[in-house]
C-alpha positions, 0 to 999 in steps of 0.5 A: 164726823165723817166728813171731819175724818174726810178732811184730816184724811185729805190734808193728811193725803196731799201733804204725803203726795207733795213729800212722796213727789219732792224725794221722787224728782230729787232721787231721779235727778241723783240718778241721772247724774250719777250715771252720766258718765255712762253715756256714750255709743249707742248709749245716748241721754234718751236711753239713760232717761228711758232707764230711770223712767223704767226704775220710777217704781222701785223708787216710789215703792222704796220711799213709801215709809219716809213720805208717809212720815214726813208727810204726817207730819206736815199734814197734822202739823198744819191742822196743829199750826191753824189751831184746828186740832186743838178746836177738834180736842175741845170739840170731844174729838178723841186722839184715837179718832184723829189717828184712825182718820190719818191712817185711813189714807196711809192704807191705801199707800200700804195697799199701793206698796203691796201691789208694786213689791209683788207685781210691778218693781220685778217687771219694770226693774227687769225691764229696766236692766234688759232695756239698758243692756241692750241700748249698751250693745252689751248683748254679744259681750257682756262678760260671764260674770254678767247676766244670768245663769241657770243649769237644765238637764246637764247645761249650763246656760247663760243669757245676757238679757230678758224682757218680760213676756218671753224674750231672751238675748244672748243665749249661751248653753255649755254642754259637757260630758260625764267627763267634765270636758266641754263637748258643745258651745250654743250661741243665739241672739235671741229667743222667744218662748213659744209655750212649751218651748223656745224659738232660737234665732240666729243661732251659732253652733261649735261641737269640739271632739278630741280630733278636731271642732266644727261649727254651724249657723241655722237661722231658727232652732226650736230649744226644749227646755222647762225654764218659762218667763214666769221664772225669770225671777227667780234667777235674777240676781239681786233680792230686791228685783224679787217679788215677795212671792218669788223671794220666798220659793227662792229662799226654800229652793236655796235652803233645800240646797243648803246654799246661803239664803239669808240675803233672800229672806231679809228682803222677804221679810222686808217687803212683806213687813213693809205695811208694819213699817209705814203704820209704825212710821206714821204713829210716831208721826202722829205722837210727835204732833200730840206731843213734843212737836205740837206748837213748834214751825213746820220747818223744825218738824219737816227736819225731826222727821227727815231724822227719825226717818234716817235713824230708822233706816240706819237701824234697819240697815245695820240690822240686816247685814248683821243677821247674815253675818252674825246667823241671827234670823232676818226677822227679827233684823226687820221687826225690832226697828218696827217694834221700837217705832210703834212704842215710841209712839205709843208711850208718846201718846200716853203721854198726850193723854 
């Protein structure tokens, strides 16, 4: 029985990696073109492949739910389209054995999901944005409405671009008084973080008073402040550059303020349900075959799982905006199309039965 479960498991296996790889080169290829019309300058076709390169996880991990369906299907439909499976029934193979068989793969992809949501995508989209920033010459004048900001002892400090491992590039801190005026303005293009502190380089400083303002270089500046790489994260701006862990001490820390939240948390409870997603997705992949789809070509089920796929992902995507506008929790946002996969599946299967 084991190397039966080997065989569904590989058939299974490669069907979802030949998905997984299609909607990969067609979503790298979107990207490319889609920001084609941001070459020019020092910002060259290397950089823009560099870019994308540097993004490939997020885009994997953001296609794990849909390969697996699509791939299910193709791979169960094969055994289905050669009679195997039905040479598997009448052998007294259960159907419950033949779904424990495909899902024995699809939790290694679950795993793979949970490792790059928690500890690759925040790096290499980090990475990825940084790189970009600084192959643009976006680091002296990138604008305040870009970068990032965060406020430390009575500053307001704003930095253009950071590189995991420690480095910052195009450093601002505002400094103002009890009285609200600004008293002093501190550029430095890049800083390096020490363990304890930051080493600032090339540093230009204007102090203003109500008679006059002056100004400074030093080429290296020591700068005490708490904020560590480890906390890039957690001022990043978009929730889904976040790792789980950090999405949720960020969702706290806003609540504890009193500050909207909601985005943060529907992209928590996204990330840490994403394994209930792919199960539910390939149940319904695997009652589909048992079922409706049994005896029809590969084509027509490859096209019924591209749909399915898309009418999920629409209704999540409706629910999630929904939950912020409408207050409603983002749980509930992401469980309900999860719970309506899995009973679809489940009835389908009965069915079968």
């Amino acid at each position: 029985m084991s190397r039966l479960d080997s065989y569904i498991a590989r058939t299974v296996t490669l069907a979802i990696l030949a998905v997984l790889m299609v909607i990969l080169g067609l979503d790298v290829i979107s990207a490319i073109v889609d920001q084609y019309d941001d070459l020019g300058g020092d910002y060259q076709f290397f950089n823009l492949l560099e870019y994308v390169l540097w993004t490939l996880p997020e885009r994997v991990y953001s296609q794990l739910g849909f390969s697996a369906l699509v791939g299910c299907m193709v791979g169960l439909g094969t055994l289905a389209g050669t009679s195997e499976l039905t040479v598997m029934r009448a052998s007294g193979v259960s159907i419950g054995r033949i779904a424990w068989a495909v899902m024995k793969p699809v939790m290694v992809l679950i795993v793979l999901g949970l490792v790059l949501a928690e500890l690759v995508v925040p790096v290499t989209n980090q990475t990825a944005e940084s790189r970009r920033a600084i192959a643009k010459g976006e680091l002296e004048n990138s604008g305040l409405e870009q970068g990032l900001w965060f406020n430390e002892n009575g500053e307001f400090v704003h930095f253009n671009a950071a590189l995991p491992g420690g480095t910052l590039f195009g450093i601002t801190r505002y400094r103002f008084d009890d009285n609200r005026q600004l008293q002093q303005v501190v550029f430095s293009e890049r800083g390096l973080y020490q363990g304890g502190h930051w080493e600032l380089q090339n540093s230009r400083q204007t102090s203003l008073t109500p008679e006059r303002a002056s100004s400074s270089q030093e080429a290296k500046s020591i700068w005490e402040s708490d904020m560590s790489p480890d906390l890039f994260a957690l001022v990043v701006p978009l929730p889904s550059d976040l790792s789980p862990r950090n999405l949720w001490s960020y969702g706290k820390f806003l609540d504890r303020k009193g500050e909207e939240s909601a985005r943060y948390w529907l992209a928590f409870w996204k990330k840490v349900l994403q394994p209930l997603t792919i199960a539910g997705l390939v149940m319904m992949a695997i009652s589909f075959i048992f079922g409706p789809l049994r005896e029809v070509t590969t084509g027509l089920r490859v096209f019924t799982g591209v749909i399915v796929g898309i009418v999920f992902q629409t209704l999540q995507d409706m629910l999630g905006p929904s939950s912020v506008v409408f207050g409603f929790p983002p749980f509930i946002a992401v469980l309900v199309p999860i719970i309506a996969s899995f009973l679809i599946g489940w009835l389908l299967l009965k069915r079968a039965r």
